[in-house]
N, C-alpha and C positions, 0 to 999 in steps of 0.2 A: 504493500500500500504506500510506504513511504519511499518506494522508487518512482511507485508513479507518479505520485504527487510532485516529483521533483524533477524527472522527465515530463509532465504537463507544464509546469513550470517555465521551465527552457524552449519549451516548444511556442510557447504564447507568452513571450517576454512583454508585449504593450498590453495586452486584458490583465495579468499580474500589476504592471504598474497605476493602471489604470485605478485596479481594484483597490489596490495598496494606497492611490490619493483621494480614493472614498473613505475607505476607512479612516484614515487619518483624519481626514477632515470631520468625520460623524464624530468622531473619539473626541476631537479638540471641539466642538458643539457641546457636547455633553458636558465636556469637564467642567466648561460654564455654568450650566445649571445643576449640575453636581450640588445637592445640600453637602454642605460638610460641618460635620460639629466635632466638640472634643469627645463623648459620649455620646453612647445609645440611650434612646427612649425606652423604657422597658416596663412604662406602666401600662396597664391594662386597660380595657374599656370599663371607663368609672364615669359616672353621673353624680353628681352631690345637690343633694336634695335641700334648701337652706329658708325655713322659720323663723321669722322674728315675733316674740312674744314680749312687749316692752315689761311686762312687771310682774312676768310668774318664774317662781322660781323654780329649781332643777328639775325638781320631783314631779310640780303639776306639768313643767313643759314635757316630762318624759309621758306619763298618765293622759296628757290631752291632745299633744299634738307627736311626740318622734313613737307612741306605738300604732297609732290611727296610719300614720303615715309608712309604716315598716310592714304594716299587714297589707296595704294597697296597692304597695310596690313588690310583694312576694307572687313567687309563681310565675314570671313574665320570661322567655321563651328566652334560652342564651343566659341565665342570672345564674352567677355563680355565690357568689354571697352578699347579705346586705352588713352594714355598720352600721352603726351610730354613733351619736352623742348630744346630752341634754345640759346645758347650762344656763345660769340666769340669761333667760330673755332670746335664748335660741335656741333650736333646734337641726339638728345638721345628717344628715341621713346619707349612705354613702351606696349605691347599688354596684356593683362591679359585675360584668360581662364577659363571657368567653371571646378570646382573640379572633371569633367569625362574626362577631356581629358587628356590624356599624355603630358609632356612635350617634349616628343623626336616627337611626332606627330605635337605640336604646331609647334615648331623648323622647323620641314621639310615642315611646309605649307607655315610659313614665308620664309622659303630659297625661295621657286618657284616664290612666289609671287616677291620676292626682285631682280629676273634676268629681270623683263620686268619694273624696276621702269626706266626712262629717268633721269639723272643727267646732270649735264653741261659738256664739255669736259675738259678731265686731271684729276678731281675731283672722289678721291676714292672713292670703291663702300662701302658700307654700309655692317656693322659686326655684328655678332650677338654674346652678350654679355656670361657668363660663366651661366652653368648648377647650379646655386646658390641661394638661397632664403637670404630674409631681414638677416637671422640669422645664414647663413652659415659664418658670419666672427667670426671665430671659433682659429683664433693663431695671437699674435701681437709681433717682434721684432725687436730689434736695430740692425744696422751697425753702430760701433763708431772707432776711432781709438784715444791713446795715442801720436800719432808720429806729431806736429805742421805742420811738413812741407805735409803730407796727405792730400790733396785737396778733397773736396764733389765732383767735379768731377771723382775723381779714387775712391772710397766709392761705387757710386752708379755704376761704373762698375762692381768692386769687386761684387757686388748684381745681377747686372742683369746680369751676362755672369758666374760667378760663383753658386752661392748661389740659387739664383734663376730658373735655371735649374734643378740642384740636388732636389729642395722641389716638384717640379713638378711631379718628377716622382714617390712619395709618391702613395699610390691606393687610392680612392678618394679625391683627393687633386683636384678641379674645377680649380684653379687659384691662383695665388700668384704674389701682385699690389706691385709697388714701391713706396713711397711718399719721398721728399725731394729731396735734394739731387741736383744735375747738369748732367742731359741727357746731355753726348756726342755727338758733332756734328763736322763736318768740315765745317766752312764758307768760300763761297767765295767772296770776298765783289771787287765787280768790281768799277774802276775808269770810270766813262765814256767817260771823257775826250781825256785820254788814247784809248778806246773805238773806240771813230772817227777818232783820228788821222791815226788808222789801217783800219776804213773803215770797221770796225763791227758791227754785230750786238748782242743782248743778244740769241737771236734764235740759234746763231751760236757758242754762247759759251755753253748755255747749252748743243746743239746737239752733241758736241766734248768734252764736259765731261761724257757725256753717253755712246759715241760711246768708249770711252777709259778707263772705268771703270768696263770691265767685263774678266773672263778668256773664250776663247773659245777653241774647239778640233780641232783635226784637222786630225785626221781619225791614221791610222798608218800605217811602214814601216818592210816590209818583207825583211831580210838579213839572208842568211846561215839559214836559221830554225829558226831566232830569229826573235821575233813580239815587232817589238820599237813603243810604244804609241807617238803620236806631239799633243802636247796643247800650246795654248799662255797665259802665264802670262801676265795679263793687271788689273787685279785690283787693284787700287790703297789702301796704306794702309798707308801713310802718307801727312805732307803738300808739302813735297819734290815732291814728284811724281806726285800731283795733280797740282802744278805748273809746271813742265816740260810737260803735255799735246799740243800736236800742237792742235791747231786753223786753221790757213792757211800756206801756204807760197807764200813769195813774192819775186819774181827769185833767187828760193831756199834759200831763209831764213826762218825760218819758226817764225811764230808768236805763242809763247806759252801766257798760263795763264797767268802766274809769269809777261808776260810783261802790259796784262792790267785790274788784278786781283790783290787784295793781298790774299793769301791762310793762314789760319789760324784755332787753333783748338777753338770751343767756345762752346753753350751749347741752349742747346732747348729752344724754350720761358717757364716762368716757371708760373704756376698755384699755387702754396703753397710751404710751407716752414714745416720743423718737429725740435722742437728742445726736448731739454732730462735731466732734471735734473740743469736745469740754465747754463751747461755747453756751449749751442752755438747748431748749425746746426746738424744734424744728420740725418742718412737715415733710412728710418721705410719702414718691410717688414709687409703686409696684409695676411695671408693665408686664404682661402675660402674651403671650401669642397662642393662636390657632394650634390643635392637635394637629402634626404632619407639616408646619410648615417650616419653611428654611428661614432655624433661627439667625445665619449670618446677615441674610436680606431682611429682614423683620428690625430688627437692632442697627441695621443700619438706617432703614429708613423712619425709624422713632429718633434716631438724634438729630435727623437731619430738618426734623417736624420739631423737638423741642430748641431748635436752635433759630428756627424762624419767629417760633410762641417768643423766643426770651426779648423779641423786637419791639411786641404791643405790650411788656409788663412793663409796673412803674419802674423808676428808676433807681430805686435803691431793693429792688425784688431781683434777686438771682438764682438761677437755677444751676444746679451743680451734680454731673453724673457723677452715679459712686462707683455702679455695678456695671458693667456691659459684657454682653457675653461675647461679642467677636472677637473684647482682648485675648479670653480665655482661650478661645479657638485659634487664632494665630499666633498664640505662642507655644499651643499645641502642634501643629502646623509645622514652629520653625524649629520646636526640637524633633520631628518627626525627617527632617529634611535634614537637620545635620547629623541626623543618626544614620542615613543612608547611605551619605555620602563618604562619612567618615568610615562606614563597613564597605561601602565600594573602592576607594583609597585602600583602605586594609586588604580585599580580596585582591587587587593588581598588586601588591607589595608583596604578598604570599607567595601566587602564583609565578611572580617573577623571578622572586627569588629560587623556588625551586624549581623551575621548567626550564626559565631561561628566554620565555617567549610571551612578548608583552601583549602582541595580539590574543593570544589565549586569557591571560588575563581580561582585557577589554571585553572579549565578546562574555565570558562569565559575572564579570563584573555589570555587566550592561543587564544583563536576563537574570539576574539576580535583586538588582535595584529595581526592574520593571515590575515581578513579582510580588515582591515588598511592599511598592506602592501602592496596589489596588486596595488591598484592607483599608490602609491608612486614610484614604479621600473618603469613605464612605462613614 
């Protein structure tokens, strides 16, 4: 067989070279879009099932919402085991798949199954976590500010309404998580005191901060040929407005917030802290990517989006990578390259030495380092 092949060879010198500058050329295409990382992916098809319960703790979140939820998700075609975990204020459910099923298929089973789970009433329904594996946390960086008077509350706005919209819209970017920082909120911390003396109730405060916290339309008005849009402005967007809310009225007076409320701005309950170089508090953005995609192009192109973003921030707001996976990978890369070479050098130095013949060296040298390579890029 291998005389033929080597007499065919000879015999069709231009279709061998022909061939040979196809290949080459297909191989040198490839190599371009070759993902390459330092590591294998080697997690499995997992889905994470994710509950917020603001104010029950471990026990009712396990009893109300992660067993409802653990029986709902049992039984689904390809499931290999479910997990859990219940902690104040969440619930987190972990479904894992056999290596034939899709992820987008797991996904869609758990969605059906998650419309007929019974929760408690008022109680959010149940989220299904980002398209991301153990090893997709693939970019880490700072929100910091120069300016004392900068509050961690406006930091992690500047992140979540700024910064962290524009990274999203990266091509496979799964998610991008805030840590640190002060989640904005408006509290409204009621007197109750105050409360009875009006003859109210909490039912009735809430129901008229809802009822007065939305814009609605209101169809529109035909004049002369001209089509005038009616909407009502009603959503509140400070403490000002959120205390002028009516309540009731009592022969025409009417009872706002402001009189048995105080409205104020404060911040989410907080789970962690991020600090940064011994300087104090800081906000740290997570970026995630897609299951399957090439984390060197994904990483590349989130710096290249948080370095446009650092253009519209104020001017004493900077953003600072900590983590990026491409360094890991090209210096995986360049010790993988000076390992070859330096064994290719060694095998012509061998060979040479004892043969005597340096061409034998090169071509062993040559199909030795080509071999080598393949693992290595993948």
């Amino acid at each position: 067989m291998l005389n033929w092949i080597i007499e065919f060879s000879l015999k069709n010198r231009l279709l061998v070279c022909v061939l040979g500058v196809v290949v080459a050329v297909m191989g040198a295409r490839t190599l371009m879009v070759l993902p390459i990382d330092a590591f294998p992916d080697t997690t499995p098809v997992q889905v994470q099932i994710n509950t917020t319960a603001e104010s029950l703790n471990p026990e009712e979140v396990e009893a109300q919402i992660t067993g409802p939820v653990e029986l709902a998700v049992s039984g689904l075609p390809g499931l290999v085991n479910v997990r859990s975990i219940s902690k104040f204020g969440l619930s987190q459910v972990v479904a894992t798949f056999n290596d034939q099923t899709s992820i987008y298929l797991a996904r869609q089973l758990i969605m059906e199954r998650l419309q007929e789970v019974a929760l408690p009433d008022g109680q959010e329904r149940p989220k299904l976590g980002p398209i991301a594996t153990g090893l997709g946390e693939v970019f880490h960086y700072k929100v910091s500010s120069d300016n004392p008077q900068r509050t961690l509350t406006e930091l992690r706005e500047i992140h979540d309404w700024v910064i962290k919209p524009e990274l999203r819209k990266v091509a496979g970017v799964a998610e991008v998580n805030s840590w640190g920082g002060f989640e904005k909120q408006y509290h409204v911390v009621v007197d109750t005191d105050r409360l009875i003396k009006y003859g109210l109730t909490f039912e009735q405060l809430i129901a008229a901060i809802e009822a007065n916290n939305r814009n609605v339309g209101g169809g529109q008005i035909v004049r002369g040929g001209e089509s005038l849009l009616v909407h009502g402005l009603g959503l509140t967007t400070d403490t000002t407005q959120i205390g002028n809310i009516v309540i009731v009225a009592h022969a025409g007076v009417p009872v706002r917030v402001r009189d048995v409320a105080t409205v104020q701005v404060d911040h989410a309950l907080r789970r962690g802290a991020t600090t940064a170089d011994g300087q104090g508090e800081v906000v740290l953005g997570l970026g995630f990517m897609l299951m399957g995609e090439n984390s060197a192009v994904v990483t590349r192109a989130l710096k290249a989006k948080l370095a446009d973003v650092q253009k519209s921030l104020p001017a004493d707001v900077t953003v600072k990578v900590l983590y990026d996976r491409t360094e890991l990978v090209e210096n995986v890369i360049r010790t993988v390259k000076h390992n070859l070479l330096a064994g290719a050098l060694l095998v012509i130095a061998v060979l040479f030495a004892f043969l005597g013949n340096l061409r034998a060296g090169l071509i062993v040298a040559t199909a030795s380092r080509f071999r080598c390579s393949l693992p290595a890029s993948s």
